[in-house]
Biotite code that builds the C-alpha atoms (Angstrom):
import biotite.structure as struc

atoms = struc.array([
    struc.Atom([-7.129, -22.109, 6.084], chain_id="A", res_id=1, res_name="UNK", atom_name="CA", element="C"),
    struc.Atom([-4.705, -21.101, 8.474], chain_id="A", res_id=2, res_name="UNK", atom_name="CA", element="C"),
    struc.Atom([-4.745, -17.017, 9.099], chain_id="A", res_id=3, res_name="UNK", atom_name="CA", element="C"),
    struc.Atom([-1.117, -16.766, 10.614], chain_id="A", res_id=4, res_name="UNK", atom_name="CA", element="C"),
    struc.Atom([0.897, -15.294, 7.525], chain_id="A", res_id=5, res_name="UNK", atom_name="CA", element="C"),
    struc.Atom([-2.095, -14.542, 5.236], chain_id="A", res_id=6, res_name="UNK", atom_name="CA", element="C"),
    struc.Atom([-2.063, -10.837, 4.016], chain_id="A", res_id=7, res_name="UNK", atom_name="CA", element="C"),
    struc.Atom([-5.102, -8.922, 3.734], chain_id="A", res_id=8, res_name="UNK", atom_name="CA", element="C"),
    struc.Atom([-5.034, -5.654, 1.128], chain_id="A", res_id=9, res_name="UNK", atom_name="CA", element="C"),
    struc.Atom([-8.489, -3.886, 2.197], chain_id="A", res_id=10, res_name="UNK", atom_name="CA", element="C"),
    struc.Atom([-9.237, -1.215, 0.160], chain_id="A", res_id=11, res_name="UNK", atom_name="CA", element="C"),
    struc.Atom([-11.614, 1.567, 1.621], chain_id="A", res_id=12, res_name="UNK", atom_name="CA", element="C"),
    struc.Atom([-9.889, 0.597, 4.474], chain_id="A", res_id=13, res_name="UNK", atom_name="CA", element="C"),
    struc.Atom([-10.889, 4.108, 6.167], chain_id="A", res_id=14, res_name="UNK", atom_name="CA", element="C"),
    struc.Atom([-14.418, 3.907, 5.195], chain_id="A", res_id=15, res_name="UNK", atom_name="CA", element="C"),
    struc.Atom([-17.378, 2.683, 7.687], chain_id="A", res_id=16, res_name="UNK", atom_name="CA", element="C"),
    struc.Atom([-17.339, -0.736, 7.129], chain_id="A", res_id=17, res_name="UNK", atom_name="CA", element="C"),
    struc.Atom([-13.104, -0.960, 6.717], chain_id="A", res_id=18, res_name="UNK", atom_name="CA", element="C"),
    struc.Atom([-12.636, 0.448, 10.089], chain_id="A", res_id=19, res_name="UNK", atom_name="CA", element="C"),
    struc.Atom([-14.335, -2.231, 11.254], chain_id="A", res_id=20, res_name="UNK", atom_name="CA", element="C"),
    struc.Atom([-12.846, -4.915, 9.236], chain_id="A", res_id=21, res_name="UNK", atom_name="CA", element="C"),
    struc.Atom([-8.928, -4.089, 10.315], chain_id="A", res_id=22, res_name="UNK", atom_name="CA", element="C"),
    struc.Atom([-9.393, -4.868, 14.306], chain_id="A", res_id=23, res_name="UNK", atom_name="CA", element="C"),
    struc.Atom([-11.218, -8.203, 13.370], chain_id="A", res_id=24, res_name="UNK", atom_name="CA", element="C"),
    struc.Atom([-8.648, -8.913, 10.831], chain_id="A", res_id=25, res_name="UNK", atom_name="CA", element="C"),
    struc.Atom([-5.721, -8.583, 13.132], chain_id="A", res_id=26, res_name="UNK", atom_name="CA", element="C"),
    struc.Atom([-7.426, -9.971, 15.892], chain_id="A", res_id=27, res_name="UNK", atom_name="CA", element="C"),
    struc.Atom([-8.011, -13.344, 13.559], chain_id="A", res_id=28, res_name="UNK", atom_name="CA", element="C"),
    struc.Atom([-4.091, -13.120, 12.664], chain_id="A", res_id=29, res_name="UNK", atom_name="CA", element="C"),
    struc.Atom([-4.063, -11.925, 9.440], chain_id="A", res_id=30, res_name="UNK", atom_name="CA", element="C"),
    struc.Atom([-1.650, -9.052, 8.132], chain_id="A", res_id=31, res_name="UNK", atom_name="CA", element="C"),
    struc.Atom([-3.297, -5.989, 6.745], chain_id="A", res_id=32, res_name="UNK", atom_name="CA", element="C"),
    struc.Atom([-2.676, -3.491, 4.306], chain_id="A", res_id=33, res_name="UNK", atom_name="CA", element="C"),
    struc.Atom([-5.395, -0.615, 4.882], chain_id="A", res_id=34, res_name="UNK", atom_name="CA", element="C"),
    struc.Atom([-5.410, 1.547, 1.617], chain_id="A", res_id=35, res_name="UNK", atom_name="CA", element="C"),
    struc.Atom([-6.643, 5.162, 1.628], chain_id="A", res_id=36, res_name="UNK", atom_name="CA", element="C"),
    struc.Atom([-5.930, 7.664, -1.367], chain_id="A", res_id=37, res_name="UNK", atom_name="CA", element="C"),
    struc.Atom([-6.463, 10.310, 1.787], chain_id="A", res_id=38, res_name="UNK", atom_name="CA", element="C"),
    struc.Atom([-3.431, 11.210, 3.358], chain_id="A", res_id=39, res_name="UNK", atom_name="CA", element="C"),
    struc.Atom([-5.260, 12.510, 6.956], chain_id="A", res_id=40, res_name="UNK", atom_name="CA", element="C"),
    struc.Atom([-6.911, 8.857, 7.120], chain_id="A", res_id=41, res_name="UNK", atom_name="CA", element="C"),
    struc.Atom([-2.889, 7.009, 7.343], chain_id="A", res_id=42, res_name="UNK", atom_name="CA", element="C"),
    struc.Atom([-2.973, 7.661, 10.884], chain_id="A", res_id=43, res_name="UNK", atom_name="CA", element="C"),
    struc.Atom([-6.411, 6.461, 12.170], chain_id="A", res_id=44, res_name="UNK", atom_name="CA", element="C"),
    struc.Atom([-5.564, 2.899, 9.727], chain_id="A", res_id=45, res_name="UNK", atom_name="CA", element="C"),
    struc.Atom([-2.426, 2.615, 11.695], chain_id="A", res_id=46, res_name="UNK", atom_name="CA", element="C"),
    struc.Atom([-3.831, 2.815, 14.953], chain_id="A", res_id=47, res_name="UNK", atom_name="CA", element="C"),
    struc.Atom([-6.722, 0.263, 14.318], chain_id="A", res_id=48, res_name="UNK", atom_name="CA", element="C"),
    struc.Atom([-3.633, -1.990, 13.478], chain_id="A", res_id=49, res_name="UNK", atom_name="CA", element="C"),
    struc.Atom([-3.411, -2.020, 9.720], chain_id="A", res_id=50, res_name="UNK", atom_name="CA", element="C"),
    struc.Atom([0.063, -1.414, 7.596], chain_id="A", res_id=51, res_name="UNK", atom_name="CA", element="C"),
    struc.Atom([-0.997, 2.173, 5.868], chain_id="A", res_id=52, res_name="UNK", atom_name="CA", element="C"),
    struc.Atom([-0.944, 2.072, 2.003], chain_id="A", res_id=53, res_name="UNK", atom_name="CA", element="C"),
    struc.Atom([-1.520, 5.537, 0.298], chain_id="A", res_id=54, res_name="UNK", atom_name="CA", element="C"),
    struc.Atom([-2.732, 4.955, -3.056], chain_id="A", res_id=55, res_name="UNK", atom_name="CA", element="C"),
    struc.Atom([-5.970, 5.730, -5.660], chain_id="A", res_id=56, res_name="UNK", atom_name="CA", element="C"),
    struc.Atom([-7.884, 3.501, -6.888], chain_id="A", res_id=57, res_name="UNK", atom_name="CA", element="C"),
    struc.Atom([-7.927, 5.118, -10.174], chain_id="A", res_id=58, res_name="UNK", atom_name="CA", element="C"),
    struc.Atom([-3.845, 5.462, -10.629], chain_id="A", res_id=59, res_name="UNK", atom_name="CA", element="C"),
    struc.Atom([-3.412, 2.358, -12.003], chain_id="A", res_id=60, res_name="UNK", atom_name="CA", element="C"),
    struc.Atom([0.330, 1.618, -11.997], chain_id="A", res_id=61, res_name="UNK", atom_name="CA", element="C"),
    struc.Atom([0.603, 3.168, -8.607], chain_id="A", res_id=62, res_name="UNK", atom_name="CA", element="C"),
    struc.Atom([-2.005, 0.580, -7.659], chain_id="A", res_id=63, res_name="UNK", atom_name="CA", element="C"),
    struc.Atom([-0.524, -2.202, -9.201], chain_id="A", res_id=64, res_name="UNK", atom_name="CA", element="C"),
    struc.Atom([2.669, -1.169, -7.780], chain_id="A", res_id=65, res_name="UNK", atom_name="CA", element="C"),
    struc.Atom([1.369, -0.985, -4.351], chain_id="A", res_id=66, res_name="UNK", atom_name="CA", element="C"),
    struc.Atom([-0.509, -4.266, -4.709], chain_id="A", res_id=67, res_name="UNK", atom_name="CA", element="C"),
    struc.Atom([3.118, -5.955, -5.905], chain_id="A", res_id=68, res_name="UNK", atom_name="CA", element="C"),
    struc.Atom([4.744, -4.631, -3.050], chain_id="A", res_id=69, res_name="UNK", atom_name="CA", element="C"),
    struc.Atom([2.268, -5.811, -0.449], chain_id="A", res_id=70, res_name="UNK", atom_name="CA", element="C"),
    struc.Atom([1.806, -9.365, -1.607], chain_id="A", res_id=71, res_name="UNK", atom_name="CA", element="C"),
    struc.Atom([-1.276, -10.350, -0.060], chain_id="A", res_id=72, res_name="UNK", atom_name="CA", element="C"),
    struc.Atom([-3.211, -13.516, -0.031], chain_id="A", res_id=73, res_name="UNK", atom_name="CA", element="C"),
    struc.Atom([-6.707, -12.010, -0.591], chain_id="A", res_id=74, res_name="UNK", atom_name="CA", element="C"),
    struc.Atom([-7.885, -8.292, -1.467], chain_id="A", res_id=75, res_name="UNK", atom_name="CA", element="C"),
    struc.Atom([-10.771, -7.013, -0.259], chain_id="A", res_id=76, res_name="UNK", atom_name="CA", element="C"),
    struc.Atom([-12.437, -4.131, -2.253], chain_id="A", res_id=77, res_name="UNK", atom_name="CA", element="C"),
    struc.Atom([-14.506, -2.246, 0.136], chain_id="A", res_id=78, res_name="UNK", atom_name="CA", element="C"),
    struc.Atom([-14.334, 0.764, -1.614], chain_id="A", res_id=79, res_name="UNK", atom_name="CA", element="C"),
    struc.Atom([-17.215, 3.637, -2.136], chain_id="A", res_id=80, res_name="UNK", atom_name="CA", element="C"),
    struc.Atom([-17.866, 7.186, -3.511], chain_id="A", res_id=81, res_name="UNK", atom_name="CA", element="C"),
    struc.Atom([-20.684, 8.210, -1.103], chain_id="A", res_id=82, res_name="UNK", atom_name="CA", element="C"),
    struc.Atom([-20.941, 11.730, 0.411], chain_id="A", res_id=83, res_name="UNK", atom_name="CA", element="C"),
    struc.Atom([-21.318, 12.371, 4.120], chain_id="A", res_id=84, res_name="UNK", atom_name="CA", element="C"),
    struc.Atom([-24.841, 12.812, 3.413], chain_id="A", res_id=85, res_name="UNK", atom_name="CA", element="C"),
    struc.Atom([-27.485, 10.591, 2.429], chain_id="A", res_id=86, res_name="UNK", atom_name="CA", element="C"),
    struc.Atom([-29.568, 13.342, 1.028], chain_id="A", res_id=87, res_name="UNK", atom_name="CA", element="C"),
    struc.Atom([-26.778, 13.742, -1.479], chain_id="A", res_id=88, res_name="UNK", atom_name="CA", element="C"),
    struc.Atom([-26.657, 10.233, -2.993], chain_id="A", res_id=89, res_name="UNK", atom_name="CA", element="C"),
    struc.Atom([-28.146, 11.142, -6.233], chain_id="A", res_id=90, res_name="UNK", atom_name="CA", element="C"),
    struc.Atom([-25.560, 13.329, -6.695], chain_id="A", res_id=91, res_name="UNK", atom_name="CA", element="C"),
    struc.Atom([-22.920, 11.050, -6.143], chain_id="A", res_id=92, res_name="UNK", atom_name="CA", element="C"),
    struc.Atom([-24.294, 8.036, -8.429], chain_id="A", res_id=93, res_name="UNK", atom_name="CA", element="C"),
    struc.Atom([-21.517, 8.662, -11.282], chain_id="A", res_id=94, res_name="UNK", atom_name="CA", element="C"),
    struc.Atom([-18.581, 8.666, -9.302], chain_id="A", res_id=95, res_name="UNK", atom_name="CA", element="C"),
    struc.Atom([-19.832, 5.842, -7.162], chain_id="A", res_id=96, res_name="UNK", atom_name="CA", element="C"),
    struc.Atom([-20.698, 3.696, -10.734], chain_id="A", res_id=97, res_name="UNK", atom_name="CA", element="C"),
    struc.Atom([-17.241, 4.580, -11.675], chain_id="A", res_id=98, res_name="UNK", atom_name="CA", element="C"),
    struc.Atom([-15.471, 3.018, -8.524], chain_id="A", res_id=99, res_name="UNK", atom_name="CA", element="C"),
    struc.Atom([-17.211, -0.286, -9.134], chain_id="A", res_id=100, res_name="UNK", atom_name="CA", element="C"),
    struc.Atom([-16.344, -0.276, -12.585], chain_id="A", res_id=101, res_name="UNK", atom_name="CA", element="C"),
    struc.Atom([-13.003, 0.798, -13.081], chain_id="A", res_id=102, res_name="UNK", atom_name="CA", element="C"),
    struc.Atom([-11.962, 1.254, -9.806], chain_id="A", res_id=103, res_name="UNK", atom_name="CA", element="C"),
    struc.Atom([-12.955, -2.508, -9.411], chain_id="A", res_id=104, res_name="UNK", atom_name="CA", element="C"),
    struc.Atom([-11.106, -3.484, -12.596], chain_id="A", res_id=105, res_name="UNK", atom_name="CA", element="C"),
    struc.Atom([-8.201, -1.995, -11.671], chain_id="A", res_id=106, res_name="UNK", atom_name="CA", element="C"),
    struc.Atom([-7.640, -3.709, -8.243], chain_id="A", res_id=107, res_name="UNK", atom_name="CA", element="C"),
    struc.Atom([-8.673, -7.085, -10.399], chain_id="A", res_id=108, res_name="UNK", atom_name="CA", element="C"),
    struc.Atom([-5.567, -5.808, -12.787], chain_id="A", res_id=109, res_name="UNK", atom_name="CA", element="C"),
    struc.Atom([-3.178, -5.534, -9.938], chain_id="A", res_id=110, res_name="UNK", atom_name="CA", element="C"),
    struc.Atom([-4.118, -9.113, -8.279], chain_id="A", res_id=111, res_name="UNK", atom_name="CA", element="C"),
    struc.Atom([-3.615, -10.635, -11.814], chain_id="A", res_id=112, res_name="UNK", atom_name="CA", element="C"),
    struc.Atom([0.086, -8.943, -11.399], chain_id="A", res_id=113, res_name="UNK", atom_name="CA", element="C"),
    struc.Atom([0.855, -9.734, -8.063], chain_id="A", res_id=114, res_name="UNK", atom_name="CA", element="C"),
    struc.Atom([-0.127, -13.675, -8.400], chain_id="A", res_id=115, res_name="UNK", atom_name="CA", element="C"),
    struc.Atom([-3.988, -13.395, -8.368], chain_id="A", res_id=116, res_name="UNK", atom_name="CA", element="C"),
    struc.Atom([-4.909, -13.142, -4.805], chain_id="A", res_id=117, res_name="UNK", atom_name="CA", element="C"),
    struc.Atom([-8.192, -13.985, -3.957], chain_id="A", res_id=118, res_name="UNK", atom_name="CA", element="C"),
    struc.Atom([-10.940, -11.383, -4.399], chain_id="A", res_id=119, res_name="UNK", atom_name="CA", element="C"),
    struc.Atom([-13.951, -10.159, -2.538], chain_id="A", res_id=120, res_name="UNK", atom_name="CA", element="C"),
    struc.Atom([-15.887, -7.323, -3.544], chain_id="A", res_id=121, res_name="UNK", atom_name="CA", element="C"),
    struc.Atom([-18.663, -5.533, -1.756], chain_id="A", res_id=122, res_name="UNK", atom_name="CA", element="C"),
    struc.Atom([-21.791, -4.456, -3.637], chain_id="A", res_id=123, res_name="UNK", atom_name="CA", element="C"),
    struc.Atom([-25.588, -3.713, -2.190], chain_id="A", res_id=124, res_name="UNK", atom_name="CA", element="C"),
    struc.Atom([-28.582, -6.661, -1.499], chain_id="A", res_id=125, res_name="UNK", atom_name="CA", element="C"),
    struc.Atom([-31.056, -4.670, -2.990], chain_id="A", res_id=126, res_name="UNK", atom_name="CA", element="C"),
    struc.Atom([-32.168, -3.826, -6.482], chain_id="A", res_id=127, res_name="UNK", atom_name="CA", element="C"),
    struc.Atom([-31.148, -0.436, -7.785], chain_id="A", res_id=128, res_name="UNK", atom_name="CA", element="C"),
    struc.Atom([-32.991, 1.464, -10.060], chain_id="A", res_id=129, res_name="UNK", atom_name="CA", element="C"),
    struc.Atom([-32.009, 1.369, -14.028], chain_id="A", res_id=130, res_name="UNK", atom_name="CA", element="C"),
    struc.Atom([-29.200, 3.279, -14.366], chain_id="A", res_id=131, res_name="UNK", atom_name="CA", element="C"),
    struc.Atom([-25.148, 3.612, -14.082], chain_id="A", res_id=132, res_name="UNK", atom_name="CA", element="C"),
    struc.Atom([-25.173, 2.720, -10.379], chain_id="A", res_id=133, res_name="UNK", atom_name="CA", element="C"),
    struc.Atom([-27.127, -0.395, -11.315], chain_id="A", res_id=134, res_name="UNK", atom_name="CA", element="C"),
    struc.Atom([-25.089, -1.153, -14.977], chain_id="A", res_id=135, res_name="UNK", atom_name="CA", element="C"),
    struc.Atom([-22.235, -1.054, -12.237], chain_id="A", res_id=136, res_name="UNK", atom_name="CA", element="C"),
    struc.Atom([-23.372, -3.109, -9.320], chain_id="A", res_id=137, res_name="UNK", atom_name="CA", element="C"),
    struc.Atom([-23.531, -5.602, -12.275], chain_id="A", res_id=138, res_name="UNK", atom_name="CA", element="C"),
    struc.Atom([-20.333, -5.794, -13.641], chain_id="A", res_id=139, res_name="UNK", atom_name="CA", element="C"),
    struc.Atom([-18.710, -5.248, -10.438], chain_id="A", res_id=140, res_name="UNK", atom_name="CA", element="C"),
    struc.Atom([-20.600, -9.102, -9.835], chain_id="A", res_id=141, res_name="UNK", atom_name="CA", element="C"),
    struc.Atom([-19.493, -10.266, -13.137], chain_id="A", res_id=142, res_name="UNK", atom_name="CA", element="C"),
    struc.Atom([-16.320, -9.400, -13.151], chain_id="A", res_id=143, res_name="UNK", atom_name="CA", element="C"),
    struc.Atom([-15.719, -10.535, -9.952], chain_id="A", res_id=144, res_name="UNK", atom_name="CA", element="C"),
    struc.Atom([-16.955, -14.286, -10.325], chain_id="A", res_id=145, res_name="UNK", atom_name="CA", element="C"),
    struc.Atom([-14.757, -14.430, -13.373], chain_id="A", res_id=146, res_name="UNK", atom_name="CA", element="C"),
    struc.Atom([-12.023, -14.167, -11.262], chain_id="A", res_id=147, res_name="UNK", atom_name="CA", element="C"),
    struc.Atom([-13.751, -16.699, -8.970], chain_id="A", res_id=148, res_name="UNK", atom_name="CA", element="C"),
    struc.Atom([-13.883, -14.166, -6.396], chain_id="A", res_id=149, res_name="UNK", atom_name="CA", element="C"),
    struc.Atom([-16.836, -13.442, -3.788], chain_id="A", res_id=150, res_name="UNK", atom_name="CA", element="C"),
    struc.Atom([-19.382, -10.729, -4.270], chain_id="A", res_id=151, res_name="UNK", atom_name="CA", element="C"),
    struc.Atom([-20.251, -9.415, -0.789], chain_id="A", res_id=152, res_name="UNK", atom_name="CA", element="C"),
    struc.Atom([-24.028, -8.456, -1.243], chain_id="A", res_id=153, res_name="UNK", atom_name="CA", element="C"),
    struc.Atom([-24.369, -6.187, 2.233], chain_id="A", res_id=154, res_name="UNK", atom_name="CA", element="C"),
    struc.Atom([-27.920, -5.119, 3.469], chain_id="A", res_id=155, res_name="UNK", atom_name="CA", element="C"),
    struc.Atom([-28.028, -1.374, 4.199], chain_id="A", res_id=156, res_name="UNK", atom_name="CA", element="C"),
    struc.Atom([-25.809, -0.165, 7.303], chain_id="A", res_id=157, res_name="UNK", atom_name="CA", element="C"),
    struc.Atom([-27.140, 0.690, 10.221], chain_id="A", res_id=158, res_name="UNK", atom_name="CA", element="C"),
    struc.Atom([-25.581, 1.416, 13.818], chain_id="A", res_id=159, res_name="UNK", atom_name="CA", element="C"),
    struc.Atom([-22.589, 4.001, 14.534], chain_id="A", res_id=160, res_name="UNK", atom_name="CA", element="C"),
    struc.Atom([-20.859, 5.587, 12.161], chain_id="A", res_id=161, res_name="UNK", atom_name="CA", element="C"),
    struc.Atom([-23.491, 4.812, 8.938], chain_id="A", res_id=162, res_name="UNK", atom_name="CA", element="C"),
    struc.Atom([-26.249, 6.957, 7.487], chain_id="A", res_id=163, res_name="UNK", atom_name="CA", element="C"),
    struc.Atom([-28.756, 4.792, 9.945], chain_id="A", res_id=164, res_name="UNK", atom_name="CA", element="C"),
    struc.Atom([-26.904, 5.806, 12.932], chain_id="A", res_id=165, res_name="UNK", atom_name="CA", element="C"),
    struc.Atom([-30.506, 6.243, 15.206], chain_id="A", res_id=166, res_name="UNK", atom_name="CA", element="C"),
    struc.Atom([-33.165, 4.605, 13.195], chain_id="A", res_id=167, res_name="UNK", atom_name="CA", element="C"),
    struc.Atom([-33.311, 0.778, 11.734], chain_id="A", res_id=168, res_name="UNK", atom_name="CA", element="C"),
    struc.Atom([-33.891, 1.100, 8.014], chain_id="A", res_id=169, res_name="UNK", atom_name="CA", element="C"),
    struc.Atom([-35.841, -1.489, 5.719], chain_id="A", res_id=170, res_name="UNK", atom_name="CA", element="C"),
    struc.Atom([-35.053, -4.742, 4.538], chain_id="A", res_id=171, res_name="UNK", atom_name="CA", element="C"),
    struc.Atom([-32.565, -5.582, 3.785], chain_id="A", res_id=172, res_name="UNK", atom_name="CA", element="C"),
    struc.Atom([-30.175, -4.221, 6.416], chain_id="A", res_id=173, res_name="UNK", atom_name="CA", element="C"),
    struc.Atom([-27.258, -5.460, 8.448], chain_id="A", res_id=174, res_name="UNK", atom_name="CA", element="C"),
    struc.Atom([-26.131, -4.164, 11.339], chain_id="A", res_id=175, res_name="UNK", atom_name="CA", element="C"),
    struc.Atom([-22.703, -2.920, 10.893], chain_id="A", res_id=176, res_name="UNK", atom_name="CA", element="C"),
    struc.Atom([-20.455, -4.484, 13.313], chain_id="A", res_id=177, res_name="UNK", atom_name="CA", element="C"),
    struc.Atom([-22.228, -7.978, 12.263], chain_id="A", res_id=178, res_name="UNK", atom_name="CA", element="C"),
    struc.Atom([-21.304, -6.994, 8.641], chain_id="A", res_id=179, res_name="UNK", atom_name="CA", element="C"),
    struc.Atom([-17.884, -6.696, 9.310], chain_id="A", res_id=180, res_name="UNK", atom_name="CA", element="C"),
    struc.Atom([-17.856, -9.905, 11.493], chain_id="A", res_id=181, res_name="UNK", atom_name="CA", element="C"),
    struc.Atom([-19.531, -11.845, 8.475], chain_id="A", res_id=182, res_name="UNK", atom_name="CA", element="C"),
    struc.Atom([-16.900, -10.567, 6.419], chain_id="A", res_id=183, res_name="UNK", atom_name="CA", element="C"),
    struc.Atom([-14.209, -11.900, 8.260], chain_id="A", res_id=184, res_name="UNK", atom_name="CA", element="C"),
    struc.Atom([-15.607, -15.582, 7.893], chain_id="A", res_id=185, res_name="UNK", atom_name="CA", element="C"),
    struc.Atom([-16.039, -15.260, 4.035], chain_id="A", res_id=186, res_name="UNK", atom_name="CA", element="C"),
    struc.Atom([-12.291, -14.635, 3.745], chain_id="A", res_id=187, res_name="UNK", atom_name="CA", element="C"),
    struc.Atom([-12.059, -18.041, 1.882], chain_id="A", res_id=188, res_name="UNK", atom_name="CA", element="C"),
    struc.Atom([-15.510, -18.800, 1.481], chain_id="A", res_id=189, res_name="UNK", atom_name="CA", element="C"),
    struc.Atom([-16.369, -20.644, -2.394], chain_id="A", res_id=190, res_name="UNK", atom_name="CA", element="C"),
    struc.Atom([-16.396, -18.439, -5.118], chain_id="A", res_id=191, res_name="UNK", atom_name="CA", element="C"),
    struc.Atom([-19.986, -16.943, -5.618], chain_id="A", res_id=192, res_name="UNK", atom_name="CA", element="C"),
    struc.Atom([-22.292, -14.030, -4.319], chain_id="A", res_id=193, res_name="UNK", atom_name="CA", element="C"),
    struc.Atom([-23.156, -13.973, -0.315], chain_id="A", res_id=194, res_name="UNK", atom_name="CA", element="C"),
    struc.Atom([-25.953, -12.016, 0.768], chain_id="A", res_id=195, res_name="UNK", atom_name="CA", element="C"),
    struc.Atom([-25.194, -10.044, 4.159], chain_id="A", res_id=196, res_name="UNK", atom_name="CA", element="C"),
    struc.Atom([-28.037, -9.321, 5.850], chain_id="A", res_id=197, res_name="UNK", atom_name="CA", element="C"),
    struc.Atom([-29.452, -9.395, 10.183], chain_id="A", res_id=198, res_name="UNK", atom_name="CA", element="C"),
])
């Protein structure tokens, strides 16, 4: 598929693994729309080379609106709830479930309106425990491959920037920059879940 004029909507654009995503994208020719619902993360998206889109994931209309508006050829939902600490995880399970659930359904709601794009979502390559985060890695993958989308199963970051910035964590893991670099290449991979792992 040629890359020339295809738009790219990344949502989480400002997060670890988007800030890596919008240099490769442009580099590779595509267009992108870097969505952030923080307003002090417009200008670092617009320097890596991305077209800033302010929005929430969980303001619907303004999503769909902003979605319409942008057009693009594929959106990809990179988008987490994770605090800056990893000792705080637990804490954060509810909100994180919440942005795969509805947060994800929502961004599937605005493709539908804006002439279904094609989908990829990120989600994790190993099991989670029982429990929302896991009831919502699930339906993130469901709801995804109904829309013949691709589920982007990543390994745990490691390298600069992630919660492994010093030490190599278990299996499975992916180095971050080769994450983002996989990414790239799945833009129109066949519908279906892709592990991401070194």
């Amino acid at each position: 598929m040629s890359t020339s004029n295809q738009r790219v909507f990344l949502a989480g654009a400002s997060g670890v693994i988007g800030r890596r995503l919008i240099p490769r994208l442009v580099e590779a020719g595509y267009t992108v729309g870097g969505m952030t619902r923080s307003p002090g993360k417009t200008d670092l998206i617009g320097r890596l080379g991305a077209e800033p889109i302010l929005c929430d994931v969980f303001d619907r209309d303004a999503l769909i609106r902003a979605v319409r508006d942008f057009a693009p050829d594929v959106i990809i939902n990179e988008l987490t709830d994770l605090p800056d600490d990893i000792a705080d995880v637990g804490a954060h399970t509810e909100v994180n479930a919440r942005i795969r659930t509805e947060g994800n359904q929502n961004l599937i709601d605005a493709a539908r309106g804006s002439g279904s794009p094609r989908i990829l979502a990120q989600t994790v390559a190993w099991q989670l425990p029982d429990g929302p985060d896991a009831a919502a890695a699930a339906e993130l993958e469901r709801s995804v491959l109904a829309e013949e989308g691709v589920v982007l199963s990543y390994g745990q970051f490691y390298g600069p920037g992630t919660y492994h910035e010093h030490d190599v964590p278990a299996e499975p893991r992916v180095q971050i920059d080769r994450a983002a670099e996989q990414t790239v290449q799945l833009l129109d991979a066949p519908s279906g879940v892709v592990v991401i792992t070194d």
